[in-house]
Backbone as CSV, one residue per row, in Angstrom:
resi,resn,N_x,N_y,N_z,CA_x,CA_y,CA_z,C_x,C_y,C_z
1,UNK,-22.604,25.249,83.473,-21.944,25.131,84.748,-21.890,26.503,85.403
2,UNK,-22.473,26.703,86.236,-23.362,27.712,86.783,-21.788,28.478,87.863
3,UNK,-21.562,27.993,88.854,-19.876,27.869,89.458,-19.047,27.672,88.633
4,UNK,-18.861,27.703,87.867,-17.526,27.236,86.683,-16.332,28.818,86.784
5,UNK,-16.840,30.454,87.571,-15.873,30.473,87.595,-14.887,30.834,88.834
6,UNK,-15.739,29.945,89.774,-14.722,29.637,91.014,-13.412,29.597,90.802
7,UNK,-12.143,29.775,91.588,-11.284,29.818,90.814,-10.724,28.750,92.213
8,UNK,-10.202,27.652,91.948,-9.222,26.582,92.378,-7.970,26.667,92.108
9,UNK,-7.516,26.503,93.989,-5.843,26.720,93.460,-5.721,25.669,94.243
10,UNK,-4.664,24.951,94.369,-3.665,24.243,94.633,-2.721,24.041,96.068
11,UNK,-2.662,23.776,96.679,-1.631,23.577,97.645,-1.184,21.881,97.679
12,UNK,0.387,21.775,97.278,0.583,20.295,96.908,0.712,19.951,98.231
13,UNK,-0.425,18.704,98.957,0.002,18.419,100.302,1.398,17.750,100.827
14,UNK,1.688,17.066,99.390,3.217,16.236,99.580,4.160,17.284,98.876
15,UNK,4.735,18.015,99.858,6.040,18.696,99.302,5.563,20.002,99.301
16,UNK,4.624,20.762,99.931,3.970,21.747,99.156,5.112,22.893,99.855
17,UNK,5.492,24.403,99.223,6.631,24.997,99.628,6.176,26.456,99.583
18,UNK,6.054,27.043,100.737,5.622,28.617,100.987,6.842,29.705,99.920
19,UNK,5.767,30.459,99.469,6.863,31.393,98.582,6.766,32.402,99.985
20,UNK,8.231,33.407,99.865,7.646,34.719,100.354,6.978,35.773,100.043
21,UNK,6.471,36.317,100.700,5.695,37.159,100.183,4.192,37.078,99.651
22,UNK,3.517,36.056,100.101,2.484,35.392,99.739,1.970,34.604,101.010
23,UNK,0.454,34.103,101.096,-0.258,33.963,101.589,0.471,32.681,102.499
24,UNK,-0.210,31.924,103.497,0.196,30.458,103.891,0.564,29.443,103.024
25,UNK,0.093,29.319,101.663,0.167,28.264,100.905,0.410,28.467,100.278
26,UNK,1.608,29.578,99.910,2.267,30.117,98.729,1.279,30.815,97.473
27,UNK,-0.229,31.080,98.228,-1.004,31.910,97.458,-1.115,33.227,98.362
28,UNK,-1.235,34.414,97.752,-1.866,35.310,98.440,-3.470,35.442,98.713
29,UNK,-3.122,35.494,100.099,-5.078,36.026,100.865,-5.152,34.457,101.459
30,UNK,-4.582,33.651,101.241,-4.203,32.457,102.281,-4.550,30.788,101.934
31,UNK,-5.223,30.336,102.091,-5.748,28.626,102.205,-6.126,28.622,100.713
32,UNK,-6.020,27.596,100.535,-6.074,27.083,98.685,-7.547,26.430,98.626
33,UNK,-8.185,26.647,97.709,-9.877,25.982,97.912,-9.788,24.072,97.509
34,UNK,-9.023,24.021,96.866,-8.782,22.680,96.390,-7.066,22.001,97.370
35,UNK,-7.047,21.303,97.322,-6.396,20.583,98.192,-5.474,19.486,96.945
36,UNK,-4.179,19.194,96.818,-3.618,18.605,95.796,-2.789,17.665,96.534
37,UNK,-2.739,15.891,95.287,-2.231,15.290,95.858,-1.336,14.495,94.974
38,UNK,-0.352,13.812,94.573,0.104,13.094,93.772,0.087,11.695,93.832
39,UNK,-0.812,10.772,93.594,-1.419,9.345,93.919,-0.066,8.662,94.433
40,UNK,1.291,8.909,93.688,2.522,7.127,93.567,2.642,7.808,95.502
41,UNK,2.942,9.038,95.419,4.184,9.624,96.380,3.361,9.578,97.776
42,UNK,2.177,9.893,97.708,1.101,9.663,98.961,0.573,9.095,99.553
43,UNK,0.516,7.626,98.839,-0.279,6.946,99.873,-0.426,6.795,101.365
44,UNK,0.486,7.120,102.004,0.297,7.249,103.131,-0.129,8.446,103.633
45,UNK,-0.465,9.396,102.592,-1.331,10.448,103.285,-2.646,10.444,102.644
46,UNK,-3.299,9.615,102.043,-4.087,9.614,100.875,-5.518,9.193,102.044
47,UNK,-5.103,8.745,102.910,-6.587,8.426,104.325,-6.817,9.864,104.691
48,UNK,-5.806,10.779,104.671,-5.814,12.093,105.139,-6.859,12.585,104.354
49,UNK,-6.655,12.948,103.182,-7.120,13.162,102.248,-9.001,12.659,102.284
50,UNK,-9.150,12.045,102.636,-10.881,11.395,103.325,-11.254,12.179,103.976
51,UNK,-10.982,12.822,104.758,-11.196,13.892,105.847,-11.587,15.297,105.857
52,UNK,-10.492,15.678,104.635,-10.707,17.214,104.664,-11.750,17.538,104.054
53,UNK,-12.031,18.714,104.601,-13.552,19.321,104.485,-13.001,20.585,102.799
54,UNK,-12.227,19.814,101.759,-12.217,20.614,100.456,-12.221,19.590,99.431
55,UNK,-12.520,20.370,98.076,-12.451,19.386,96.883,-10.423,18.990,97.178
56,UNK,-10.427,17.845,96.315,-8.893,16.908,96.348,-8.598,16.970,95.108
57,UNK,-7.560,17.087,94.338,-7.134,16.969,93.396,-5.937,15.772,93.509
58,UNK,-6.286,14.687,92.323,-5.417,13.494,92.988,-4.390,12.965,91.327
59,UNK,-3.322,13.558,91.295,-2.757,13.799,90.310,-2.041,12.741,89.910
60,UNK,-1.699,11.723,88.830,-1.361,10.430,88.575,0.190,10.857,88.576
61,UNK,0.871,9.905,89.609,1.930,10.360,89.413,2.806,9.476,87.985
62,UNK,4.134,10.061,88.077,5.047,10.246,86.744,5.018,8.111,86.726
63,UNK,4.824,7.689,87.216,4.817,6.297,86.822,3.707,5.457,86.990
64,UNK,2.445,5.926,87.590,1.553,5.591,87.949,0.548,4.939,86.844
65,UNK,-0.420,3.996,86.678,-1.183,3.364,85.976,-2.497,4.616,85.985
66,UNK,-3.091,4.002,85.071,-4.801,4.845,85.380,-5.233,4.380,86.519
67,UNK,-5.363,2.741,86.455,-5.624,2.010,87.541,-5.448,2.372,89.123
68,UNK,-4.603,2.876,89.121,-3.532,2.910,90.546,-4.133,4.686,90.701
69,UNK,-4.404,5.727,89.785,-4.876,6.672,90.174,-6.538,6.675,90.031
70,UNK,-7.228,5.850,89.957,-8.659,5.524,90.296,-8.288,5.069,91.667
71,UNK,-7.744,3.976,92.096,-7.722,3.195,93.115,-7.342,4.419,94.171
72,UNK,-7.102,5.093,94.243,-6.384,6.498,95.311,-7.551,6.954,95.372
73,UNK,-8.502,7.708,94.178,-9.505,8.210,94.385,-10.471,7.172,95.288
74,UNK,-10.678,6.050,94.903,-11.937,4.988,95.932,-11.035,5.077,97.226
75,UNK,-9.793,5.267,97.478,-9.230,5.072,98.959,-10.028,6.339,99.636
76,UNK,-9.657,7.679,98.897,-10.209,9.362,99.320,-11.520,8.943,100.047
77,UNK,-12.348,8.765,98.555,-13.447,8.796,98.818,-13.941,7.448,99.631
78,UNK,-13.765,6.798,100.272,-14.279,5.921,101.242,-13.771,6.335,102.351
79,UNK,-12.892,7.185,102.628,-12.941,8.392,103.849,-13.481,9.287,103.848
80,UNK,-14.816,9.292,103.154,-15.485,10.342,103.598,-15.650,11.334,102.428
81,UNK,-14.860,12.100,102.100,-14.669,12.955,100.800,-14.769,12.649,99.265
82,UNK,-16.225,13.470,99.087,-16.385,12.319,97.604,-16.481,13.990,96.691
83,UNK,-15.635,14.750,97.059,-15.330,15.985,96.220,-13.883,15.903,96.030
84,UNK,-13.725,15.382,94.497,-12.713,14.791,94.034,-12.523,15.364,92.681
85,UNK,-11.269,15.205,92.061,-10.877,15.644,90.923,-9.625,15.072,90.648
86,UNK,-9.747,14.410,89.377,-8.229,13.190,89.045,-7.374,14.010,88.393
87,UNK,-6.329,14.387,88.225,-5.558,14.822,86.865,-4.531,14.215,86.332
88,UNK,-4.367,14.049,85.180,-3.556,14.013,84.217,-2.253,14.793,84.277
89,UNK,-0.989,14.367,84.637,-0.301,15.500,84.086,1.399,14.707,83.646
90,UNK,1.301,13.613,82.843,1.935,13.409,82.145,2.934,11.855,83.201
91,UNK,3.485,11.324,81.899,4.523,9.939,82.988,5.504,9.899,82.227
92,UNK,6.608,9.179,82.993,7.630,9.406,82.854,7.890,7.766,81.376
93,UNK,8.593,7.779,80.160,8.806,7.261,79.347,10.567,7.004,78.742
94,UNK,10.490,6.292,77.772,12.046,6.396,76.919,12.099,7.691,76.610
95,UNK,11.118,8.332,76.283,11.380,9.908,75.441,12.337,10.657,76.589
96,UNK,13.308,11.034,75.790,14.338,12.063,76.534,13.522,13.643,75.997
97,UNK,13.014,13.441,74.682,12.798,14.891,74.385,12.031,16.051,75.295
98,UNK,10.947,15.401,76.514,10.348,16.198,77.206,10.535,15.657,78.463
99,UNK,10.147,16.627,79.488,10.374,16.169,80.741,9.621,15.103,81.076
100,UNK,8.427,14.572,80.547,7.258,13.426,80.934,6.632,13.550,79.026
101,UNK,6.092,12.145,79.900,5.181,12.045,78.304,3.624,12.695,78.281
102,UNK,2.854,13.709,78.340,1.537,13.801,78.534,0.875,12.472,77.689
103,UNK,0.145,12.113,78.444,-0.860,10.630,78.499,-2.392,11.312,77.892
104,UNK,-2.392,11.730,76.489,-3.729,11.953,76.033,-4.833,11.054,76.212
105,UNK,-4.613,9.797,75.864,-5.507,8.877,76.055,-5.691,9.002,77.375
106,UNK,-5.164,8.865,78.525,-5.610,8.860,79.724,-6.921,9.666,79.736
107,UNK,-7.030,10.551,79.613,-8.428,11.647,79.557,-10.273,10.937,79.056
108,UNK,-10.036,10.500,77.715,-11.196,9.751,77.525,-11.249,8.716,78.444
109,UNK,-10.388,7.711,78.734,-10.415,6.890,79.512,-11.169,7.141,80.418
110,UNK,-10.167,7.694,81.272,-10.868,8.674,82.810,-11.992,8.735,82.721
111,UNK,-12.835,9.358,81.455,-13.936,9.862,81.622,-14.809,8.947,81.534
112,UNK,-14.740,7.836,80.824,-15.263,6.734,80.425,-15.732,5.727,81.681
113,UNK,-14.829,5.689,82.659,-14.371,4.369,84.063,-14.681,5.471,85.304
114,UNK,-14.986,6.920,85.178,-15.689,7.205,86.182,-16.053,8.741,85.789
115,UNK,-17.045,9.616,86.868,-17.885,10.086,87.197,-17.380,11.677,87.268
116,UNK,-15.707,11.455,88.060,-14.872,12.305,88.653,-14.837,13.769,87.054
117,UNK,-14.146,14.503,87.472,-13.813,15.711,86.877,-12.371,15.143,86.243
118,UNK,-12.444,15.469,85.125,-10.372,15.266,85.093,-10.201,16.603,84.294
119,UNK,-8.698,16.892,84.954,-8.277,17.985,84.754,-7.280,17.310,84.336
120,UNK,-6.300,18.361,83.201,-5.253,18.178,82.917,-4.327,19.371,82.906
121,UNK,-3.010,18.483,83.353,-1.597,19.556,83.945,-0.318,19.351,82.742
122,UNK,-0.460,20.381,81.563,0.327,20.474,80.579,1.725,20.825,80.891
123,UNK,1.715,21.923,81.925,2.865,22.552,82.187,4.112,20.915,83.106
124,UNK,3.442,20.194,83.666,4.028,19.103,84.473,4.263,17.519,83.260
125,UNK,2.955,18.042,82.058,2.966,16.905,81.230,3.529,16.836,80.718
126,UNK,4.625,18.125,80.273,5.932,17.989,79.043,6.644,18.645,79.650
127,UNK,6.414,20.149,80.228,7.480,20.201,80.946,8.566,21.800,79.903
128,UNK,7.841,21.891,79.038,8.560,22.856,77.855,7.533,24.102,77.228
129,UNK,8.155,25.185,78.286,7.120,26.191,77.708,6.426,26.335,76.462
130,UNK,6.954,26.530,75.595,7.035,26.407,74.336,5.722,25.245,73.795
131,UNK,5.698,24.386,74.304,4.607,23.397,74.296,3.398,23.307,74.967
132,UNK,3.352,23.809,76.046,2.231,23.442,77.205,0.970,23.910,76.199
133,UNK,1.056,25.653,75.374,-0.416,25.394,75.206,-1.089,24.306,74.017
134,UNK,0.258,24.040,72.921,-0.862,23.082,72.014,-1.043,21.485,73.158
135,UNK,-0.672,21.361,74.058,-0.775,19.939,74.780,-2.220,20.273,75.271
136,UNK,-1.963,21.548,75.796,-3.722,22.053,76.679,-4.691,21.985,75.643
137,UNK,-4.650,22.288,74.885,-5.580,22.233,73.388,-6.063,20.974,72.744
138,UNK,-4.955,20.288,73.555,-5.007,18.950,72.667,-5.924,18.317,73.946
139,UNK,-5.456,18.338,75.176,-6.231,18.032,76.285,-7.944,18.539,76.115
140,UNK,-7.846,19.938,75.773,-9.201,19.892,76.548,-10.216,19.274,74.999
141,UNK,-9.630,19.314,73.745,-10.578,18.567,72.524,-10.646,17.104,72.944
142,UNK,-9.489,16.494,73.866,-9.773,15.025,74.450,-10.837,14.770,75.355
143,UNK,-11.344,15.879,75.872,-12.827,15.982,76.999,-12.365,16.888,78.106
144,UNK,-11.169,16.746,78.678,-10.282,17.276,79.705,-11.694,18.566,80.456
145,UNK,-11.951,18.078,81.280,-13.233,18.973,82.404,-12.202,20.812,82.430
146,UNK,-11.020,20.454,82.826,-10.114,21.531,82.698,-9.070,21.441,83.141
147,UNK,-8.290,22.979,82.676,-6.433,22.658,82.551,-6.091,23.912,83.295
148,UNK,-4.951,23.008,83.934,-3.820,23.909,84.851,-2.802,23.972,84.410
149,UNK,-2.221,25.390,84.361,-1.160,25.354,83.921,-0.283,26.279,84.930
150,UNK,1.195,26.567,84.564,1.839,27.431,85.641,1.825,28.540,84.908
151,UNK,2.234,29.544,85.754,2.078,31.139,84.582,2.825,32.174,86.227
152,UNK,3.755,32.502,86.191,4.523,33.795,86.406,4.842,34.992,85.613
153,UNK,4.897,36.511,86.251,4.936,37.365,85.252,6.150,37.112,84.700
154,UNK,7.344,36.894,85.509,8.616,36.415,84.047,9.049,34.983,85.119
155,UNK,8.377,34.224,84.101,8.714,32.423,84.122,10.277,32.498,84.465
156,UNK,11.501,33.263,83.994,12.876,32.701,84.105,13.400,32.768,85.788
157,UNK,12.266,34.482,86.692,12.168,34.299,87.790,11.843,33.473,88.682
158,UNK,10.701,32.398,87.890,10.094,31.445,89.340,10.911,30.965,90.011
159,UNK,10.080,30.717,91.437,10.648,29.966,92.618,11.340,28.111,91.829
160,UNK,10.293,27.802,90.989,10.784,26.459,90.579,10.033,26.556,89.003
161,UNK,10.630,25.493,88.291,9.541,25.232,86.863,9.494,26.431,86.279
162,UNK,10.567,27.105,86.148,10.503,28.517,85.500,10.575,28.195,83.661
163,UNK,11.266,26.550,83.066,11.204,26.476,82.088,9.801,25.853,81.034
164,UNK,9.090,25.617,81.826,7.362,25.113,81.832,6.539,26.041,82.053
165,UNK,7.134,26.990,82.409,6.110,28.480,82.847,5.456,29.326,82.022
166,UNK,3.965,29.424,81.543,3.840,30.844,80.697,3.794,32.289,81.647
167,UNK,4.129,32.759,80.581,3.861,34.564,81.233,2.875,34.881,80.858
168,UNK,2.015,36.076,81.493,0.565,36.146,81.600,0.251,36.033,80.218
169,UNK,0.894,37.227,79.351,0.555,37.419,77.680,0.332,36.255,77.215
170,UNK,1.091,34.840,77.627,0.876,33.838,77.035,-0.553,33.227,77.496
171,UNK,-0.477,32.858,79.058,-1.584,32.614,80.182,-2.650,33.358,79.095
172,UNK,-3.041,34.378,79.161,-4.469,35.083,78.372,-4.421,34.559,77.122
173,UNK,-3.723,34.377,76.541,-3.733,34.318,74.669,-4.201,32.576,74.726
174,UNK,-3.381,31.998,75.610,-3.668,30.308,75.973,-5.266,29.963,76.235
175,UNK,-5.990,31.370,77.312,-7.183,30.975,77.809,-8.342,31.119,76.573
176,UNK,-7.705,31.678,76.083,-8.764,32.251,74.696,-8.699,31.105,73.790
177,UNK,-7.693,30.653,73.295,-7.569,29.643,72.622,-8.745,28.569,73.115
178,UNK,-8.603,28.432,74.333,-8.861,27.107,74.941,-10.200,27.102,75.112
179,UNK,-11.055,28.340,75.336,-12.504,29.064,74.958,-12.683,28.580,73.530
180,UNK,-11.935,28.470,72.665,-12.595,28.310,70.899,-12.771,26.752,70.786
181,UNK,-11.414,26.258,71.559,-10.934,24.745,71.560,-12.894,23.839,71.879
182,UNK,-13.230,24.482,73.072,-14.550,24.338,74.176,-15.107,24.583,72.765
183,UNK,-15.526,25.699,72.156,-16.728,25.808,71.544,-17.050,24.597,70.057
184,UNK,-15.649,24.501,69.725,-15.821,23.382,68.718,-15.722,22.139,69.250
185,UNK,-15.211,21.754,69.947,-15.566,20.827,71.025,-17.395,20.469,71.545
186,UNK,-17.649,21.462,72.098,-18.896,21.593,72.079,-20.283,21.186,70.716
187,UNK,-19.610,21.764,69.742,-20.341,21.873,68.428,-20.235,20.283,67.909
188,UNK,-19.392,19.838,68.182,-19.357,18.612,67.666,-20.214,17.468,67.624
């Protein structure tokens, strides 16, 4: 993957919230290359989403079926926009122990019933610093195309999700991991 290291960020179109001190879309240097959406909470912006001239990231929301986040993607893409990307990032269950349940199986699935990229969102899938990177690990040996996670230099500062947050030391030590995760993955 020749582009693989483009770097995609995010701007959530439903809810999305300017930090200060940072770009229009709460990134610095401005507009986000990927465009983000959460399938339950959007549908009524999800025709929007057909239109724009960027890749979409169309994220299953916390109660959402697989079903119901395929069906968002065929809405996108029959407006036009067939630069798409599904993610994973966990639903809501009985478990009190984490903030969401990350949905491993969802991933082969995904990959299985379509074509799309799936990414997976550890930091949103449990929700507990402490956890996000073996979930990412566990994601990307499930096929997972690739993983987002949150990362501030001190997580207890963030604007939001400061308890899901790695700090860079972690962020780097996580990316390396997830490089070995790929290569035996690969080897297999």
């Amino acid at each position: 993957q020749e582009d693989a290291p483009r770097q995609h960020r995010c701007q959530g179109i439903a809810g999305g919230r300017q930090q200060p001190g940072t770009g229009d879309h709460g990134i610095p240097g401005g507009a986000p290359d990927v465009d983000c959406s959460v399938a339950k909470s959007s549908r009524c912006q999800i025709p929007e989403l057909g239109k724009v001239d960027k890749a979409v990231m169309i994220k299953r929301g916390i109660s959402g079926t697989i079903d119901e986040l395929l069906y968002s993607a065929e809405y996108v893409f029959s407006g036009g926009n067939e630069n798409l990307l599904l993610c994973e990032r966990g639903i809501r269950t009985y478990e009190k122990a984490s903030r969401n349940t990350f949905d491993i199986n969802a991933i082969p699935i995904l990959k299985e019933k379509t074509h799309l990229p799936v990414v997976a969102d550890p930091s949103h899938g449990i929700g507990i610093r402490e956890h996000v990177g073996p979930i990412a690990l566990a994601a990307t040996m499930a096929g997972a195309d690739g993983v987002i996670f949150e990362i501030h230099n001190v997580p207890e500062e963030a604007f939001s999700d400061g308890q899901q947050t790695l700090n860079f030391t972690e962020s780097a030590k996580l990316i390396e991991k997830i490089k070995q995760v790929l290569e035996l993955r690969d080897s297999l």
